[in-house]
mmCIF file as Biopython writes it, N, C-alpha, C and O atoms, coordinates in Angstrom:
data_model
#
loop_
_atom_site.group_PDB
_atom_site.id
_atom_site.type_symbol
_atom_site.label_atom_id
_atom_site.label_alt_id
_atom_site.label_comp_id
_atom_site.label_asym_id
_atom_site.label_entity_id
_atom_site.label_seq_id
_atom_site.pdbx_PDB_ins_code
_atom_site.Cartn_x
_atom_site.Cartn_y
_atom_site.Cartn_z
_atom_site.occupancy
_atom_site.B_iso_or_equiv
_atom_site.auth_seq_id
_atom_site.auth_asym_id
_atom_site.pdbx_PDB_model_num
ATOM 1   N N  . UNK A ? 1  ? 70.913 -39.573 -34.581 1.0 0.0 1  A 1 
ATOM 2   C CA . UNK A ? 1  ? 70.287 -40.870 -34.657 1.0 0.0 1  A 1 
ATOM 3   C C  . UNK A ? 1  ? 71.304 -41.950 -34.285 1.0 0.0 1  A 1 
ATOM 4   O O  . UNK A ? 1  ? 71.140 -42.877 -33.492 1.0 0.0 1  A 1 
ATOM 5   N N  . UNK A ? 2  ? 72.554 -41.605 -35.122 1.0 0.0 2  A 1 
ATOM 6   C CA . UNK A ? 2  ? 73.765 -42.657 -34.288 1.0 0.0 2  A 1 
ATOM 7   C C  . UNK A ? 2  ? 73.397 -44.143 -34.604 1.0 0.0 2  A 1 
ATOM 8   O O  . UNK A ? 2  ? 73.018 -44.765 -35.596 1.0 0.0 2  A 1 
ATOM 9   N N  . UNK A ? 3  ? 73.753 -44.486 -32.984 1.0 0.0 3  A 1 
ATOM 10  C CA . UNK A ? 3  ? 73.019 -46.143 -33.086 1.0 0.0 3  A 1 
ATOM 11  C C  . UNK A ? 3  ? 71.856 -46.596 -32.202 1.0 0.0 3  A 1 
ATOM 12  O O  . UNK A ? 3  ? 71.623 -47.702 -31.715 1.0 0.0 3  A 1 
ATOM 13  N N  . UNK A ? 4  ? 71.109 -45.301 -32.121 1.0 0.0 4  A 1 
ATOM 14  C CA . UNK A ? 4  ? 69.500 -46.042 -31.693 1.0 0.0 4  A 1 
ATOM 15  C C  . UNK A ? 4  ? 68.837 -46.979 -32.294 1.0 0.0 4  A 1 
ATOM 16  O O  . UNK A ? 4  ? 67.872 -47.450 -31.691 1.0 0.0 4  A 1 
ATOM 17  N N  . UNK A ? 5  ? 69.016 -47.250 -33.001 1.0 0.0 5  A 1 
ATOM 18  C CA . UNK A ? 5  ? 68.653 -49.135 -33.717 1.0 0.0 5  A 1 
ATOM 19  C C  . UNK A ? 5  ? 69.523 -49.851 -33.195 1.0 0.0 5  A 1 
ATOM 20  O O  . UNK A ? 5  ? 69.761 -50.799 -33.943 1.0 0.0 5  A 1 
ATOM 21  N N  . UNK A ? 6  ? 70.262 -49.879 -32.064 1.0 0.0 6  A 1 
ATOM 22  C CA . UNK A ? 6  ? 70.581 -51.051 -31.372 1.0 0.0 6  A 1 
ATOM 23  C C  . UNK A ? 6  ? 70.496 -51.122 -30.195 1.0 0.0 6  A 1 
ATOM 24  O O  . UNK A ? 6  ? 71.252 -51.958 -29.701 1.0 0.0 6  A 1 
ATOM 25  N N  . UNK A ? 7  ? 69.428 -50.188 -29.025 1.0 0.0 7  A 1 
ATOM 26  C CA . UNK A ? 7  ? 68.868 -49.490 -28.015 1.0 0.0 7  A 1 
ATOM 27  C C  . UNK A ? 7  ? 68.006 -50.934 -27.631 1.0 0.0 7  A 1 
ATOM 28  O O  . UNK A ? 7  ? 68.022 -51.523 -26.550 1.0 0.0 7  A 1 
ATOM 29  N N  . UNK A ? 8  ? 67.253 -51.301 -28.869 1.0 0.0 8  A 1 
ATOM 30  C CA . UNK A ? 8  ? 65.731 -52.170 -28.286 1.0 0.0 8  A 1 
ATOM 31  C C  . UNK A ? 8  ? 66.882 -53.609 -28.035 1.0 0.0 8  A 1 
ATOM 32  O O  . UNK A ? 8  ? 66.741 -54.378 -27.085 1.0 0.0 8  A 1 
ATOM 33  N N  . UNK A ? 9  ? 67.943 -53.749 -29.036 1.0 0.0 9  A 1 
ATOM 34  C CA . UNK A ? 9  ? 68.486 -55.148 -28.721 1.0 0.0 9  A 1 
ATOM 35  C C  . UNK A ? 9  ? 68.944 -55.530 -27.544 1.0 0.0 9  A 1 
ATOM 36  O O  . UNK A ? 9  ? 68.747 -56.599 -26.967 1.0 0.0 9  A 1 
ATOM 37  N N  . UNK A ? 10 ? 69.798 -54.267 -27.081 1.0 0.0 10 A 1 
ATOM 38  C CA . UNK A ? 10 ? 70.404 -53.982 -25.765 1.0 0.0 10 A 1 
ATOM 39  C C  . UNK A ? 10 ? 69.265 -54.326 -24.435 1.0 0.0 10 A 1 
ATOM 40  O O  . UNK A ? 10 ? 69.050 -55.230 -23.628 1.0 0.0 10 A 1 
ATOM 41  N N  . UNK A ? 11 ? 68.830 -53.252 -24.726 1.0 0.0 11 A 1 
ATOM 42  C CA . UNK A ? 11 ? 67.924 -53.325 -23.527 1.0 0.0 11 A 1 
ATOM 43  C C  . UNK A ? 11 ? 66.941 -54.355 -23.595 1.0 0.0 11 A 1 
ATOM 44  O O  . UNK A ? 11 ? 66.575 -54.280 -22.422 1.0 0.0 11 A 1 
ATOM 45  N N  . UNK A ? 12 ? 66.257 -55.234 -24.068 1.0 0.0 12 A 1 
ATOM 46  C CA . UNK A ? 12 ? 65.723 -56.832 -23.906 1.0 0.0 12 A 1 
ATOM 47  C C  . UNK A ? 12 ? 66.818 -57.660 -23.663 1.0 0.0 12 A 1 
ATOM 48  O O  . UNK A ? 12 ? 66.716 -58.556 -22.825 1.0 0.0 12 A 1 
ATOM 49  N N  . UNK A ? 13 ? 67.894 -57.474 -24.311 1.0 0.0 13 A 1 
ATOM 50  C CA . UNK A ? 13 ? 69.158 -58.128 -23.536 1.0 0.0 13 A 1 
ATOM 51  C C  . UNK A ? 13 ? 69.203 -57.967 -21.974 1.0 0.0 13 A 1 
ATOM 52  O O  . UNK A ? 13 ? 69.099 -58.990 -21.297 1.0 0.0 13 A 1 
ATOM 53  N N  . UNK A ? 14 ? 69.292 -57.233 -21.604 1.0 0.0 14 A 1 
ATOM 54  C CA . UNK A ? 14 ? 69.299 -56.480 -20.393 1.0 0.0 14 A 1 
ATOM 55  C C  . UNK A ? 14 ? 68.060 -57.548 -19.481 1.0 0.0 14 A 1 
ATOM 56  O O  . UNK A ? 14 ? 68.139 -58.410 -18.605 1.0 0.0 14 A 1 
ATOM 57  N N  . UNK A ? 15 ? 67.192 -57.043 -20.102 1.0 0.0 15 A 1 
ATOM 58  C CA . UNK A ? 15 ? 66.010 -57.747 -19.503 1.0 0.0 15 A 1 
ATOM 59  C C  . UNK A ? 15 ? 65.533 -58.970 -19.213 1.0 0.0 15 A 1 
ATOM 60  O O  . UNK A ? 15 ? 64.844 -59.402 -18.289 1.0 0.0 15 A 1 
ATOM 61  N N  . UNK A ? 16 ? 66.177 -59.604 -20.469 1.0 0.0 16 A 1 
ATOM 62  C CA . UNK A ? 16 ? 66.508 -61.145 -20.454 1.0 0.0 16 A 1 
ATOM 63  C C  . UNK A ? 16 ? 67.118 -61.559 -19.002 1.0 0.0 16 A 1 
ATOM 64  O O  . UNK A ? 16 ? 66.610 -62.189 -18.075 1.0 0.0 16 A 1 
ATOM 65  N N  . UNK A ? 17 ? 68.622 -60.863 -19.186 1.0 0.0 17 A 1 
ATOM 66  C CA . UNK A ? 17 ? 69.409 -61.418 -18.224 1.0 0.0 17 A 1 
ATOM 67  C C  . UNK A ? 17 ? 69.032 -61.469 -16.674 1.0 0.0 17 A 1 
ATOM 68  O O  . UNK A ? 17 ? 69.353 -62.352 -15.878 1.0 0.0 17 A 1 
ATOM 69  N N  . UNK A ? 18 ? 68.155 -60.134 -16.387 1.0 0.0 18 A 1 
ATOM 70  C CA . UNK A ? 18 ? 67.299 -60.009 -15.163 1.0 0.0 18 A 1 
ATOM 71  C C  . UNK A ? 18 ? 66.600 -61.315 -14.833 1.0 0.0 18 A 1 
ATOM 72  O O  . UNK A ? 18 ? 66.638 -62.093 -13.880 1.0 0.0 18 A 1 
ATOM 73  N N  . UNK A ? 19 ? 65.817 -61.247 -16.222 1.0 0.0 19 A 1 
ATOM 74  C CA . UNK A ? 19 ? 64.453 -62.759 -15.695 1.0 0.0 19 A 1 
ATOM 75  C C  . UNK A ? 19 ? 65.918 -63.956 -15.373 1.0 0.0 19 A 1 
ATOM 76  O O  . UNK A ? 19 ? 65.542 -64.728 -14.490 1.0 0.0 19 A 1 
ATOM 77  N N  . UNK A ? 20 ? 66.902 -64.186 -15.671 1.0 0.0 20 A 1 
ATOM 78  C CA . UNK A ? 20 ? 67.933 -65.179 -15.587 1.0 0.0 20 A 1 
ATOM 79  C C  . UNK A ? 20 ? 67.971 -65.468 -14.898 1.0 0.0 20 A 1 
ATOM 80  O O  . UNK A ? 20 ? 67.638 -66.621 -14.624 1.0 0.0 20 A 1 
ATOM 81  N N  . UNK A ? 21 ? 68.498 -64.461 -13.933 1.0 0.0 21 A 1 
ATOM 82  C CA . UNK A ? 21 ? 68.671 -64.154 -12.588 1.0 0.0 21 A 1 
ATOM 83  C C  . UNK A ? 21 ? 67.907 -63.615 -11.183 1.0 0.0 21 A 1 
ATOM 84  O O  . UNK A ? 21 ? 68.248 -63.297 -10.043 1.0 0.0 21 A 1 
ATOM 85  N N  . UNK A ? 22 ? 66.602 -63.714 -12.007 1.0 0.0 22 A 1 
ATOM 86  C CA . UNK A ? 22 ? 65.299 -63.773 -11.065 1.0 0.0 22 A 1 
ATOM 87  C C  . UNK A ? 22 ? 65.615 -62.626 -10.523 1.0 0.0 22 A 1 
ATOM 88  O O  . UNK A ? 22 ? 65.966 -62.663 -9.344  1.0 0.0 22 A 1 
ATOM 89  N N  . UNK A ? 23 ? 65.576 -61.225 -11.266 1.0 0.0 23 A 1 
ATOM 90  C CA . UNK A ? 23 ? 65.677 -59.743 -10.887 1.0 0.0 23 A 1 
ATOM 91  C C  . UNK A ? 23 ? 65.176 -58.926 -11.272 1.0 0.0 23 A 1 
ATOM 92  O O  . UNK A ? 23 ? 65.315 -58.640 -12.461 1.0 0.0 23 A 1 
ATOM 93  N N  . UNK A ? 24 ? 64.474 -58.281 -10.548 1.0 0.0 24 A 1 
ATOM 94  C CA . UNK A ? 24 ? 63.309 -57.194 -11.802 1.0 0.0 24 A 1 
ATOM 95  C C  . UNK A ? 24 ? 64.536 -56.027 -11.937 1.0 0.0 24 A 1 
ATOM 96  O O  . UNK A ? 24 ? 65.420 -55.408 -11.344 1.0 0.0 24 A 1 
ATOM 97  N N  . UNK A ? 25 ? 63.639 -56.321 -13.576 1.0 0.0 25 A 1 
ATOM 98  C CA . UNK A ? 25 ? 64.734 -55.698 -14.478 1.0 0.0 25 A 1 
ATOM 99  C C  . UNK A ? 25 ? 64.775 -53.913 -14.011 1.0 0.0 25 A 1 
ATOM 100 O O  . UNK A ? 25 ? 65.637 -53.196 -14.519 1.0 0.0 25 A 1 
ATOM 101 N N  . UNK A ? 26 ? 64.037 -53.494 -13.286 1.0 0.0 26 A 1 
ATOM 102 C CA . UNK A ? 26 ? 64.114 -51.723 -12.645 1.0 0.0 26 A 1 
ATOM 103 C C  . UNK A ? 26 ? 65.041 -51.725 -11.491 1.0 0.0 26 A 1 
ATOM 104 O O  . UNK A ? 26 ? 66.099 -51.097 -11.513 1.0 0.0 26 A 1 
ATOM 105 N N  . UNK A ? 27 ? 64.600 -52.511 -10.370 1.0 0.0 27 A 1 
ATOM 106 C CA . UNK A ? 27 ? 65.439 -52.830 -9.708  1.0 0.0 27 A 1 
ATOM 107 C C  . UNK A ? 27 ? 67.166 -52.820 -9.979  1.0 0.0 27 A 1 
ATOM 108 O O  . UNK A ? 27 ? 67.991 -52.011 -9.557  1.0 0.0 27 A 1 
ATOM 109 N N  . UNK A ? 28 ? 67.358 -53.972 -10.798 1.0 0.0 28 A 1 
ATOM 110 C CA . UNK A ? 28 ? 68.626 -54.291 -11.457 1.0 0.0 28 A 1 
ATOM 111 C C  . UNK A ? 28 ? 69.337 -53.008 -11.895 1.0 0.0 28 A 1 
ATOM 112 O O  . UNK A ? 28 ? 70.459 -52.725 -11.475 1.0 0.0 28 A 1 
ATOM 113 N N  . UNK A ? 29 ? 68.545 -52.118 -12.886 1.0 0.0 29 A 1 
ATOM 114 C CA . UNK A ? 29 ? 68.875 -51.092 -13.542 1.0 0.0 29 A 1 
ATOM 115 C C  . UNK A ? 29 ? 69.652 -49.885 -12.352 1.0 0.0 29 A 1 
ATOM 116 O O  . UNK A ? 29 ? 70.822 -49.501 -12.377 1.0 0.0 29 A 1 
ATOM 117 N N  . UNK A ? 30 ? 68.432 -49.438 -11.248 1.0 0.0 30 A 1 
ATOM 118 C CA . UNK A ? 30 ? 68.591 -48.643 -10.518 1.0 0.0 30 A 1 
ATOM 119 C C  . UNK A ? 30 ? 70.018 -49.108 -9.420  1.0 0.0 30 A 1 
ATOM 120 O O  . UNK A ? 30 ? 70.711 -48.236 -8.896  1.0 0.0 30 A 1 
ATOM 121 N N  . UNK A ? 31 ? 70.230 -50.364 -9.246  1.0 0.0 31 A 1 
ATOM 122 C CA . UNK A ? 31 ? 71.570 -50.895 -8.902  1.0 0.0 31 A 1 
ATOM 123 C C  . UNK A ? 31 ? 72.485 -50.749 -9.625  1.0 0.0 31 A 1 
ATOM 124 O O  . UNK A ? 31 ? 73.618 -50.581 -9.172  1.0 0.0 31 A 1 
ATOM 125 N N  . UNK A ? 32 ? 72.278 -50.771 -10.666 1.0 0.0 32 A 1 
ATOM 126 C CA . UNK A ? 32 ? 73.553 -50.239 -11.360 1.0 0.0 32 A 1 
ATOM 127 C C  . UNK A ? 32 ? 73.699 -49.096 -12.113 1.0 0.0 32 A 1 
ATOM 128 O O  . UNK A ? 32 ? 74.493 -48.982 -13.046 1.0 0.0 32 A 1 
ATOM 129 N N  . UNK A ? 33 ? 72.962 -48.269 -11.729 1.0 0.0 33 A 1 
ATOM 130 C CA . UNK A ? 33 ? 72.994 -46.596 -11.767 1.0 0.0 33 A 1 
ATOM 131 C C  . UNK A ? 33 ? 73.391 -45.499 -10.690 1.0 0.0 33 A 1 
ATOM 132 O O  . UNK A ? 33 ? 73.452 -44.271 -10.764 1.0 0.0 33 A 1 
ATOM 133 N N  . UNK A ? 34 ? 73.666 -46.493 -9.549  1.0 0.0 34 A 1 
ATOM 134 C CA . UNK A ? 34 ? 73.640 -45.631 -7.783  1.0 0.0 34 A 1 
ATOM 135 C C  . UNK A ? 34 ? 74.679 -45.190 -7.874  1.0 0.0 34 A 1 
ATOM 136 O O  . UNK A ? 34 ? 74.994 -44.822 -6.742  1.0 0.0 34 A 1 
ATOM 137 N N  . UNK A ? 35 ? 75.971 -44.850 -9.011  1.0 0.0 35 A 1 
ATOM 138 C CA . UNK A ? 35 ? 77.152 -44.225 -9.089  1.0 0.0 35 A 1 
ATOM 139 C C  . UNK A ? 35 ? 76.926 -42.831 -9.657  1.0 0.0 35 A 1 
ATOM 140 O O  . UNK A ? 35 ? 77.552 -41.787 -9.475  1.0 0.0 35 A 1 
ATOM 141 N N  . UNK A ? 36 ? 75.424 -43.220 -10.692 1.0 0.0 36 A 1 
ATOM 142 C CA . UNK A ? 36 ? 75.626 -41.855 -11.640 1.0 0.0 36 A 1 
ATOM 143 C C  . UNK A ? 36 ? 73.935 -41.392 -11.244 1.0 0.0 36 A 1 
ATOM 144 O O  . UNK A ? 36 ? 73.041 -41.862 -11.946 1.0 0.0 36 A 1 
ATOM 145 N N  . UNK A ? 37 ? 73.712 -40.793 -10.506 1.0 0.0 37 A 1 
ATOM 146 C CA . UNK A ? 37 ? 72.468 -39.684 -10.030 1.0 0.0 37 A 1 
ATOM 147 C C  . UNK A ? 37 ? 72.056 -38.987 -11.274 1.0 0.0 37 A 1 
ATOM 148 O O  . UNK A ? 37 ? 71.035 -38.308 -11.161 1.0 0.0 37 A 1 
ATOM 149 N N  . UNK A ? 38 ? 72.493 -39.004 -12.156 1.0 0.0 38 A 1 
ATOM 150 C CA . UNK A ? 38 ? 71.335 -38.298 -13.440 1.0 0.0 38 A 1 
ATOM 151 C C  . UNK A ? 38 ? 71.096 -38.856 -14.323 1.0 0.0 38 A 1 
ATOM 152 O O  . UNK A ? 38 ? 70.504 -38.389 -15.296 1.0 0.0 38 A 1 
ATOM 153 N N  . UNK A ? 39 ? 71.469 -39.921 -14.214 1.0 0.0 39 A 1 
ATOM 154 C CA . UNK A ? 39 ? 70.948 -41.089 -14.901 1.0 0.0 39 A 1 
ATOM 155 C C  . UNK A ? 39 ? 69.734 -41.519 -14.088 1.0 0.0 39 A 1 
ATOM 156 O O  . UNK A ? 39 ? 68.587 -41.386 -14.513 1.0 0.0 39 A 1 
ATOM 157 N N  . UNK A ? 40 ? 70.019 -42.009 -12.971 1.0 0.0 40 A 1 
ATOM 158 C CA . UNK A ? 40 ? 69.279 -42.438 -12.042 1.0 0.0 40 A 1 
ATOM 159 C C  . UNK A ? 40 ? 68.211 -41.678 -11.854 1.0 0.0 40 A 1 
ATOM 160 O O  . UNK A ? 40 ? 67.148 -42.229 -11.566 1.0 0.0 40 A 1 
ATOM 161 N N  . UNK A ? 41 ? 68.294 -40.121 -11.993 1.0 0.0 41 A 1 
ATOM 162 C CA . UNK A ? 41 ? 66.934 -39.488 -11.874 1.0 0.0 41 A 1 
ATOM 163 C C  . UNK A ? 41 ? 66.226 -39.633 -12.801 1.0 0.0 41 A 1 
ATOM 164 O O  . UNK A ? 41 ? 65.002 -39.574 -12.690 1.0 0.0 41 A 1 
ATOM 165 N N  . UNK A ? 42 ? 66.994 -39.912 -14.203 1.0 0.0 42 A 1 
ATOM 166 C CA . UNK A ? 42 ? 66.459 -39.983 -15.531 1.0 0.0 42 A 1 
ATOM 167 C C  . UNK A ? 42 ? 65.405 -41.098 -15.680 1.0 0.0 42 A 1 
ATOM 168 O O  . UNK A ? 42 ? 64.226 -41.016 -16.024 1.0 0.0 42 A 1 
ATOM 169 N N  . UNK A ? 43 ? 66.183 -42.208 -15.314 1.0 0.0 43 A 1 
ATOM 170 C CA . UNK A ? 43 ? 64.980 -43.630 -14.538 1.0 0.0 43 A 1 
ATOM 171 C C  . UNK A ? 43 ? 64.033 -43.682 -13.984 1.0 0.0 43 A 1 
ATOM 172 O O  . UNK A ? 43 ? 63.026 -44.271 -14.375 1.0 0.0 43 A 1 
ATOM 173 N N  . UNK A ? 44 ? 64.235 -42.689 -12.296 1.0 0.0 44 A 1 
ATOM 174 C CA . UNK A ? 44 ? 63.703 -42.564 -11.403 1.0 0.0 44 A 1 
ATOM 175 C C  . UNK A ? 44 ? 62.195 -41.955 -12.276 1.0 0.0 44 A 1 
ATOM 176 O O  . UNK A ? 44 ? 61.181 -42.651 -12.232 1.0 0.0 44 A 1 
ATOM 177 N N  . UNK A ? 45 ? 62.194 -40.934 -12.858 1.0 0.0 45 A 1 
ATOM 178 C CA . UNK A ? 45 ? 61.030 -39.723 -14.070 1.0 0.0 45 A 1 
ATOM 179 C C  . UNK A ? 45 ? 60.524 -40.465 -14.264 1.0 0.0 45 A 1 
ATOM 180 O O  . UNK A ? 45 ? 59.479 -40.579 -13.625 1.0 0.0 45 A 1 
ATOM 181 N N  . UNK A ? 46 ? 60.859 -41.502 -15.258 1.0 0.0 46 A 1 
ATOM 182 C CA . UNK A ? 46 ? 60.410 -42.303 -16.200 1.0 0.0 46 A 1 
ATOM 183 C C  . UNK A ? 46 ? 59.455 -43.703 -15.443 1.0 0.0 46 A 1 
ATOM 184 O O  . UNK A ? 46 ? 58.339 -44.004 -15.865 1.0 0.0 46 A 1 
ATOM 185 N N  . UNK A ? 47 ? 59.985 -44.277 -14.541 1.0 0.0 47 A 1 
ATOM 186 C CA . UNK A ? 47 ? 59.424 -45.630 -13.828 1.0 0.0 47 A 1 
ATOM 187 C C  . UNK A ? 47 ? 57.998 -44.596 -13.197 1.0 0.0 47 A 1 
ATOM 188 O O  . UNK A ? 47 ? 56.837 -44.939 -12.979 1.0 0.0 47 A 1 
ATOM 189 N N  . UNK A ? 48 ? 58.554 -43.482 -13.064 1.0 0.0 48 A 1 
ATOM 190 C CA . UNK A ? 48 ? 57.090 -42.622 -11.965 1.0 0.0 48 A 1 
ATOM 191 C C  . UNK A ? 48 ? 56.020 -42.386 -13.163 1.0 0.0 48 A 1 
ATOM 192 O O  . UNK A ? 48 ? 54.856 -42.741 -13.345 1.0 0.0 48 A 1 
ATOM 193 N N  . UNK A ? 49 ? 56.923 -41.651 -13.864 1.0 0.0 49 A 1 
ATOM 194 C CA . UNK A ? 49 ? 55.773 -41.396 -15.109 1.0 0.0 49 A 1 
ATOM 195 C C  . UNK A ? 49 ? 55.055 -42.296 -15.808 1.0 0.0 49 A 1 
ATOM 196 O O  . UNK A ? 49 ? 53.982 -42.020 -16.345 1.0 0.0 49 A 1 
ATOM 197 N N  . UNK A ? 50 ? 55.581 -43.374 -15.839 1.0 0.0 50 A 1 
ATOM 198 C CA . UNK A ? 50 ? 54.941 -44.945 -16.147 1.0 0.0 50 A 1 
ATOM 199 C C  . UNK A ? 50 ? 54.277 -45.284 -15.223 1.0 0.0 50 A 1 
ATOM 200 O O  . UNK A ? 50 ? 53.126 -45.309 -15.658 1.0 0.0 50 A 1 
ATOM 201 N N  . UNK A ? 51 ? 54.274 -45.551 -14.259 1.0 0.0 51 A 1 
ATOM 202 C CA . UNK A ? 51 ? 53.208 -45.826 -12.921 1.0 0.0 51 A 1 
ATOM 203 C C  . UNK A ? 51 ? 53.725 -47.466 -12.736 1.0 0.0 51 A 1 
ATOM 204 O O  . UNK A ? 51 ? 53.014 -48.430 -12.454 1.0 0.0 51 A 1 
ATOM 205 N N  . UNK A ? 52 ? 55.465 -47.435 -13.038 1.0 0.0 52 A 1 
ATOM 206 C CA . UNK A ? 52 ? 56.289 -48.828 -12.704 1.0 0.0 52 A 1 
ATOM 207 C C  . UNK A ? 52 ? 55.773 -49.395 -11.193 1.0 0.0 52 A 1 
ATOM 208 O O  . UNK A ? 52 ? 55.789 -50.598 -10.933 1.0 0.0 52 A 1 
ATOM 209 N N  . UNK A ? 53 ? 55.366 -48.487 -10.346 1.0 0.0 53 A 1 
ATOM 210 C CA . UNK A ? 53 ? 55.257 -48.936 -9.212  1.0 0.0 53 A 1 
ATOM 211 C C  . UNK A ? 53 ? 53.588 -49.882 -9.031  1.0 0.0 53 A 1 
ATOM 212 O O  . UNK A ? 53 ? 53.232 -50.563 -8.069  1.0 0.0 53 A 1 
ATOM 213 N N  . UNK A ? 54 ? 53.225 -49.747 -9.651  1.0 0.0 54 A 1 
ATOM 214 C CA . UNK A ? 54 ? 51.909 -50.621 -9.911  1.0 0.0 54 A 1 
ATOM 215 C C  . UNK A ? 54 ? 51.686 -51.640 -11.020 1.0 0.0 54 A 1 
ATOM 216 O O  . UNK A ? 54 ? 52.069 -51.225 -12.114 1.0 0.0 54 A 1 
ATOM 217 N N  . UNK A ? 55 ? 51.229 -52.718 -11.024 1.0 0.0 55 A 1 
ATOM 218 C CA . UNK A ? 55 ? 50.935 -53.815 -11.528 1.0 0.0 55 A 1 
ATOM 219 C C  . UNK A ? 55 ? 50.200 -52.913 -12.769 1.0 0.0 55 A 1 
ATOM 220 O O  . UNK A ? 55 ? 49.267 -52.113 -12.705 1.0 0.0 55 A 1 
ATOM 221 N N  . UNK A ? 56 ? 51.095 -53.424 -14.045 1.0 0.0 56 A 1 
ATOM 222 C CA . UNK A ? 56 ? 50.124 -53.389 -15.635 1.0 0.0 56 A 1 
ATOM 223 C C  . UNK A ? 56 ? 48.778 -53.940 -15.145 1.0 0.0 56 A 1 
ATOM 224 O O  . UNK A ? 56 ? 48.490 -54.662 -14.190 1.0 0.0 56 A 1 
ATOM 225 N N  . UNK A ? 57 ? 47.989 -53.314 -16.195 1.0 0.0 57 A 1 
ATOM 226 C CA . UNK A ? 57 ? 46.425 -53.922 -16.487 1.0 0.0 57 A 1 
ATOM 227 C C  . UNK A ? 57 ? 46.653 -55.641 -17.056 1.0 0.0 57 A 1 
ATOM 228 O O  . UNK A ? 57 ? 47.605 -56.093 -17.692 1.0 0.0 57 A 1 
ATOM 229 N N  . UNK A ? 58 ? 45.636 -56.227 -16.653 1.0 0.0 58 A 1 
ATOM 230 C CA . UNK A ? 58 ? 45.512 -57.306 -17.064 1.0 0.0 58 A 1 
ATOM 231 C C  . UNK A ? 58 ? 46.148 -57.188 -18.732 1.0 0.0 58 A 1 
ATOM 232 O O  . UNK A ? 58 ? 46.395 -56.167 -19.374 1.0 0.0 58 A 1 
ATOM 233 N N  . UNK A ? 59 ? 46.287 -58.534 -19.104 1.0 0.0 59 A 1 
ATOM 234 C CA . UNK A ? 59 ? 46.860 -58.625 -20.779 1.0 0.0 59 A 1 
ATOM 235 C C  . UNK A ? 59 ? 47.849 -57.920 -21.596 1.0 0.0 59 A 1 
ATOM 236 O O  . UNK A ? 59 ? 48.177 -58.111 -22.767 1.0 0.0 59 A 1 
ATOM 237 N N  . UNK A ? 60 ? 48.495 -56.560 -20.228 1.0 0.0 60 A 1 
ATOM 238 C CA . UNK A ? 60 ? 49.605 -55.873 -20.785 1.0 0.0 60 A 1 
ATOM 239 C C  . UNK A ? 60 ? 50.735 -55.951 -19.630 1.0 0.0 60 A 1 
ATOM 240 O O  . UNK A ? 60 ? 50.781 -56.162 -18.418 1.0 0.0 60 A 1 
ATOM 241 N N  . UNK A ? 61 ? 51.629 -55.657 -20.704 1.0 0.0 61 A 1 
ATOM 242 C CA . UNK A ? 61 ? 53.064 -55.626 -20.009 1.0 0.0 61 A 1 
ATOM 243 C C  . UNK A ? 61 ? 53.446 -54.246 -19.820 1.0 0.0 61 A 1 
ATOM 244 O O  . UNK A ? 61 ? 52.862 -53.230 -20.198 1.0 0.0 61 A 1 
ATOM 245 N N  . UNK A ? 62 ? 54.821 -54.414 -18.994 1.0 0.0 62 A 1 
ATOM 246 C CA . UNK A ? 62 ? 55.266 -52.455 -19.234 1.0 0.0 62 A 1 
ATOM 247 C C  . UNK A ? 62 ? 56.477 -52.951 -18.670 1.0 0.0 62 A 1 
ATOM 248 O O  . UNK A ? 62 ? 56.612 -53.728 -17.724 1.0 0.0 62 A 1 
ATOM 249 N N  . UNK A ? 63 ? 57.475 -52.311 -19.491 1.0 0.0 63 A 1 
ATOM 250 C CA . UNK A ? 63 ? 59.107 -52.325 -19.630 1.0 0.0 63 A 1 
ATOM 251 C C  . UNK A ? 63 ? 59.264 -50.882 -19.766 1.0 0.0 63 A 1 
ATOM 252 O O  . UNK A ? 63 ? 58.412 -50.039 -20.049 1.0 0.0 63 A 1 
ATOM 253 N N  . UNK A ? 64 ? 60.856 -50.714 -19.444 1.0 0.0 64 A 1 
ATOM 254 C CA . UNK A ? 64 ? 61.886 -49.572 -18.794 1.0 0.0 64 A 1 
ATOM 255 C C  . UNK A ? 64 ? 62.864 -49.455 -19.629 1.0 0.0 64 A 1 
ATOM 256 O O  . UNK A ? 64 ? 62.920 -50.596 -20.087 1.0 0.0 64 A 1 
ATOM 257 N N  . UNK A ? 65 ? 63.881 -48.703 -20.272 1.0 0.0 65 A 1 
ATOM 258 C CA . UNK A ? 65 ? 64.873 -48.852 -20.887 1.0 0.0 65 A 1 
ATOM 259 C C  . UNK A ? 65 ? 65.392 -47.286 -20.778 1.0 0.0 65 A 1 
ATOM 260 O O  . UNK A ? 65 ? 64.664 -46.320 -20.551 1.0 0.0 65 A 1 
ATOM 261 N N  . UNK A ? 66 ? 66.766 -47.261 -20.984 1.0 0.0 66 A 1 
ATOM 262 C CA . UNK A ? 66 ? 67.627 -45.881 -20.167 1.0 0.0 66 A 1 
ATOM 263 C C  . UNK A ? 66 ? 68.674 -46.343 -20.824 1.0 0.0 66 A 1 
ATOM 264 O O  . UNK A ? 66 ? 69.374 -47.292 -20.470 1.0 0.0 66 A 1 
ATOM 265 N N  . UNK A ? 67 ? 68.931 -45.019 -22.764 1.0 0.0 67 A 1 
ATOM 266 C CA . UNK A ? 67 ? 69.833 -45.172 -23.420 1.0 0.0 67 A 1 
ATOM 267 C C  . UNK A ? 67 ? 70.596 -43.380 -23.263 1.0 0.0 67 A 1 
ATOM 268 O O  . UNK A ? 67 ? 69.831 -42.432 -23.440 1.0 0.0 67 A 1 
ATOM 269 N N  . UNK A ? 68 ? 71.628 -43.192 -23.033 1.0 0.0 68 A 1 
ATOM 270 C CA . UNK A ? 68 ? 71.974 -41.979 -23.214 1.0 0.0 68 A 1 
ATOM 271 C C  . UNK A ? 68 ? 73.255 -42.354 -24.635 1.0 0.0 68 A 1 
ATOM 272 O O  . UNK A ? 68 ? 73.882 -41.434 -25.160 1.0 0.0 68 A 1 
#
């Protein structure tokens, strides 16, 4: 369990700083993962398995987060 109670702070941090900087926050992520490929695939699963590549339904959101 460790410190997965400080996973959600991090990563809205993260996300924050994206909207800052007018960067979608997957994008951003996958830029700064292009060193480590299993991480990046780990992302890559996850944004597919979410269906990141398509617009949420009306009235919902959908966020990404990648803690090892």
């Amino acid at each position: 369990v460790s410190n997965v109670v400080n996973v959600y702070a991090v990563e809205t941090f993260f996300d924050r700083l994206a909207r800052e900087a007018g960067r979608d926050p997957l994008a951003m992520r996958r830029e700064l993962l292009k060193d480590d490929p299993r991480q990046l695939a780990c992302l890559e699963a996850a944004a597919a398995a979410a269906g990141m590549d398509r617009p949420a339904p009306n009235g919902r959101h959908r966020g990404i987060a990648l803690f090892t």
